[in-house]
Each structure stands twice: as structure tokens, then as C-alpha cells.
N, C-alpha and C positions, 0 to 999 in steps of 0.2 A: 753094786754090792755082790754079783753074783760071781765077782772075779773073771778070769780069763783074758783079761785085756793085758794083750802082747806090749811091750814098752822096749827100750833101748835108754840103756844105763849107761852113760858115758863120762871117762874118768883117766885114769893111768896107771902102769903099773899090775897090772891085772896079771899078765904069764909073766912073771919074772923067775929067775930059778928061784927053784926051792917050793912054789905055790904047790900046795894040795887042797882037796875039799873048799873051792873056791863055791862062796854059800853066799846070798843075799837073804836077808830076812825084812819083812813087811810088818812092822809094828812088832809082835813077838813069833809069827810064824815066818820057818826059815826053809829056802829050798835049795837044793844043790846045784850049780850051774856047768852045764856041760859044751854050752855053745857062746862061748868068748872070744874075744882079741884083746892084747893089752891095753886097748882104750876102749873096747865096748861089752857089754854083756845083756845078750840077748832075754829078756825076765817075764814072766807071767804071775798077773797078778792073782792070790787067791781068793777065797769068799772072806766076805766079813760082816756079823752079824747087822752091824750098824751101819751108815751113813757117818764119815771121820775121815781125817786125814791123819795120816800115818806116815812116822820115819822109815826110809828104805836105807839100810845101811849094810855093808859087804863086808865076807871077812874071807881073807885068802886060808886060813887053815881051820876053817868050820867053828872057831871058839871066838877070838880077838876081832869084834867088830868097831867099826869105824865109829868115832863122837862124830854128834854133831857141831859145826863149827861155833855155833853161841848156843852153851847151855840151856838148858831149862829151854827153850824154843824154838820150833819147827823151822830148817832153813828150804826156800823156797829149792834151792838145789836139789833136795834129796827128798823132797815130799810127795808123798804119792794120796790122793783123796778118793775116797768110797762115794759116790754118790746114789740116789735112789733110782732107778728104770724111769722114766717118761713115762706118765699116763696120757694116755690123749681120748677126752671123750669126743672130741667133733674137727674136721675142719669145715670150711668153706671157699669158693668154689670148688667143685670136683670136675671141672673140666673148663676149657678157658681157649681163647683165640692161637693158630700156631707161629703168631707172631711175638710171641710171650709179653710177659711184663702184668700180667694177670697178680691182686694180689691176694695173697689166701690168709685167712684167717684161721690160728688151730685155737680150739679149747681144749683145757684138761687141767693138771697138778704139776706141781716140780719143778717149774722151769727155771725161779730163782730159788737154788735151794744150798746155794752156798756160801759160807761164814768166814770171818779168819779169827783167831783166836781170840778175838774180844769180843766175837757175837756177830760184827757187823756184817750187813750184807755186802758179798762180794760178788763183782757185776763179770759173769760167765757169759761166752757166747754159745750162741746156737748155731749149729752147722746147720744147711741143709744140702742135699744130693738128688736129682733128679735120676733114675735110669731106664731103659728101655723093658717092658714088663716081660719079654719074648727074651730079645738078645743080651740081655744083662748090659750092656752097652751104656755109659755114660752119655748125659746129656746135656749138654750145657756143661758151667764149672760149677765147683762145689760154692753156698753162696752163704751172707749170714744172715738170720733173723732179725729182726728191728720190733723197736715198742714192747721189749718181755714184761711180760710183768708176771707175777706166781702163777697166774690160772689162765693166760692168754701169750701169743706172742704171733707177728704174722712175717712173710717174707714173700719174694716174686720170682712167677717163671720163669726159664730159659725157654727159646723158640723152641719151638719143634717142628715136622713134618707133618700133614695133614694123618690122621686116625693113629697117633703114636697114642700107643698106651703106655703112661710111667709111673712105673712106683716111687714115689718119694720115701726119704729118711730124713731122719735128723738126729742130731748127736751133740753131747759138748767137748769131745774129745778125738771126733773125727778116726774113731777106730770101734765104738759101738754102738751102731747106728741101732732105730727105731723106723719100725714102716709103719705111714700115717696107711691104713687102711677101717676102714670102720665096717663094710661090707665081704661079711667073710664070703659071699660067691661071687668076690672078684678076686685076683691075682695082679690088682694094678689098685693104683690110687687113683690115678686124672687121667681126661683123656683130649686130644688135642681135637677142633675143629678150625674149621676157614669162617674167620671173620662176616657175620651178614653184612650186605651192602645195600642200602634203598633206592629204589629208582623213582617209585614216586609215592607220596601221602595223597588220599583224595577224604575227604576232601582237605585241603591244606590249612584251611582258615576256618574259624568259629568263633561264636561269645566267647566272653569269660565265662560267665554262669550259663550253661545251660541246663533249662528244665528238665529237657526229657533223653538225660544222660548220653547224649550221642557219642558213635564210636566211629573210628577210621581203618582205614585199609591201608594196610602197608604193603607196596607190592616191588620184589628186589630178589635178589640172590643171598645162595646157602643158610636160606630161612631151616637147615637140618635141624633135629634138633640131635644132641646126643643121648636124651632117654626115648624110649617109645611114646609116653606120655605127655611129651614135651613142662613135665611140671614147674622146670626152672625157666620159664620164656616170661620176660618182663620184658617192657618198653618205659622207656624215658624219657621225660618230657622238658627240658631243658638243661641245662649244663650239669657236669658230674658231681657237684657238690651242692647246689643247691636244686638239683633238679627235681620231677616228681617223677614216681617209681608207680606203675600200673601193672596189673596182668595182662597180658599178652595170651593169644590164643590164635594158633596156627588153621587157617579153615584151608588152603588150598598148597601147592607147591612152593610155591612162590607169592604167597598172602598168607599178613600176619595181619589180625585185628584185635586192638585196645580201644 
């Protein structure tokens, strides 16, 4: 809604002699265009009070604008839509193995927030963008979201190099992006690590039930963690879906115990 998003209008006839005041208008507000070719014109959108989609119609002498091809309704040709900013209150994980495929989980507002003229809900995709927090440098390709639903939607990494730091975006338009960041003293979103590896559990075997809560040693490589605190170190105790999820706690370099 806040305008500015650069577009390309494509069409014909645009410099033919005689053109002046070649003007594109956005619902009722019109702007003058100075950067054309007879099949393209380069357009910015302006503010709009509302979330709408709105006819984009051109008029080569500032008065005489173009109909739409069926009356009375918006053809998808010439429609330009307002949407509202992404709120995002959280995601999930903030940092993930650099062999990617990590999946994140975002919360927040907005994500299906678009109608077509009957009301109904019209299913938008969700961009996302990895890029390097330093070199601005793309990472990976740009990829889509899956499962949106109004207040949630999630999607997965691209590899990275070990300690990349990336800011992620998302977008439904792939020209206004949003940075998932929730911690304003960072300048990145996620940060990449080396996969832990176990070498061995001691002890390996136990009851089912035991009384007097016993715990085991995990002892392997790049047990790092990426906070100081190691707050987010869980261990897993059986397969990825139906497994069980414990706290984990780092006592040595290379020992981990749950």
C-alpha cells in the first residue's frame, strides 16, 4: 500500500507520431511517463489508502484513456492490486545445518490476504530469498512457501558455506521484499553450521521405564553450538516424526548429554 513498486507495462503503439503527454493512471491517480518504447512503459506505483486492486489504464495525450476490454470488470491484463506489508511476529529455526533443506516455520498476519471480485479467497504465492548478510550476494535460487495459511506459512534452505550469515526475505511480488529479522542486534536472520556427527552413546542400551531418570553421553563432532548458551540443543530419540524430543546439554567439546 505504500506504493513504489517499479512494474513494466507492456502493450503497443505507445511512440507513434503525434503522442504527447503519454500518462498512465492507477485507479484515479495519474502520472506522466517519460521512460517508454512503443511496446513498453516503465510505471511506479503510487500510495493507496487501502488494500484493492485497481485498473491501470494509459492515455497517449493526458485526457483519452484506454477501456477496459469487458465492462463493468477488472481485466486481469491491466490490473494492478494494493496489498498490505507482511507482518511477521516469529520464525523458526534461526540457524540450521550448511547442507540446507532445514524447514522454517514464520508466524505473523497477511499472508492470504487476497480476494477477486466475489470475495473469494485467491491463493498467492510466497516468495522467499536467501542472501549473504555482508556481501549482499544471493544464495541459493529464489524459492516458494508451502502450507500458507493467514497467520503461518513455512519454506526450506538453500546450502550454504559453514558460519554464512543470511538475511532472508519474502515477498508476493518478488520486487517487495520483507526481512524476516525479529532481533534488531542482528543484521542477519540465520546463520549456517556443520551438521553434528556422533561417534558413540554410552551408555547405548537401557529400560523402558527408568526410575532414577538416567541420562547419556553423546560424544562426536561439531557439538558448536551457534548461541553462547547453547539454548536451542535438543536430542532425539527415535525417527523424525514420531520421535521424542529432549533437552540436550553440552558439558564438554565434544559431549553432549540428555
Amino acid at each position: 500500500m505504500k506504493g513504489g513498486t517499479q512494474s513494466v507495462l507492456k502493450g503497443n503503439g505507445f511512440s507513434q507520431p503525434g503522442v504527447c503527454n503519454v500518462t498512465v493512471r492507477y485507479g484515479t491517480f495519474t502520472q506522466y511517463i517519460k521512460n517508454y518504447t512503443d511496446t513498453e512503459l516503465n510505471i511506479t506505483s503510487p500510495p493507496a489508502a487501502v488494500p484493492d486492486a485497481v485498473t491501470v489504464s494509459v492515455s497517449l495525450n493526458g485526457q483519452q484513456f484506454i477501456n477496459d476490454k469487458t465492462y463493468h470488470f477488472r481485466d486481469i491484463e491491466n490490473t494492478f492490486t494494493y496489498f498490505q506489508d507482511l507482518f511477521i511476529q516469529s520464525y523458526t529455526p534461526k540457524s540450521g545445518p550448511t547442507y540446507g533443506g532445514t524447514t522454517i516455520k514464520v508466524q505473523g498476519m497477511g499472508f492470504k490476504q487476497f480476494k477477486d471480485d466475489s470475495g473469494d479467497e485467491v491463493d498467492q504465492k510466497i516468495f522467499v530469498r536467501f542472501k549473504d548478510a555482508y556481501s549482499g550476494a544471493q544464495i541459493g535460487n529464489v524459492t516458494e512457501g508451502f502450507d500458507i495459511q493467514e497467520d503461518e506459512f513455512y519454506f526450506k534452505t538453500p546450502p550454504a558455506a559453514l558460519d554464512t550469515k543470511a538475511v532472508i526475505e519474502v515477498t508476493f511480488n518478488q520486487k517487495d521484499w520483507t526481512v524476516l529479522n525479529t532481533d534488531a542486534s542482528k543484521n542477519y536472520s540465520y546463520t549456517y553450521y556443520n551438521a553434528p556427527k556422533i561417534g558413540s552413546i554410552s551408555p547405548s542400551f537401557g529400560p523402558v521405564k527408568s526410575p532414577n531418570n538416567e541420562s547419556i553421553q553423546i560424544t562426536g563432532t561439531n557439538f558448536a553450538c551457534p548461541d553462547p548458551d547453547c539454548k536451542d540443543l535438543w536430542v532425539r530419540f527415535g525417527d523424525p516424526v514420531n520421535g521424542i524430543l529432549v533437552k540436550g546439554q553440552k558439558v564438554g567439546d565434544n559431549v553432549v548429554q540428555a
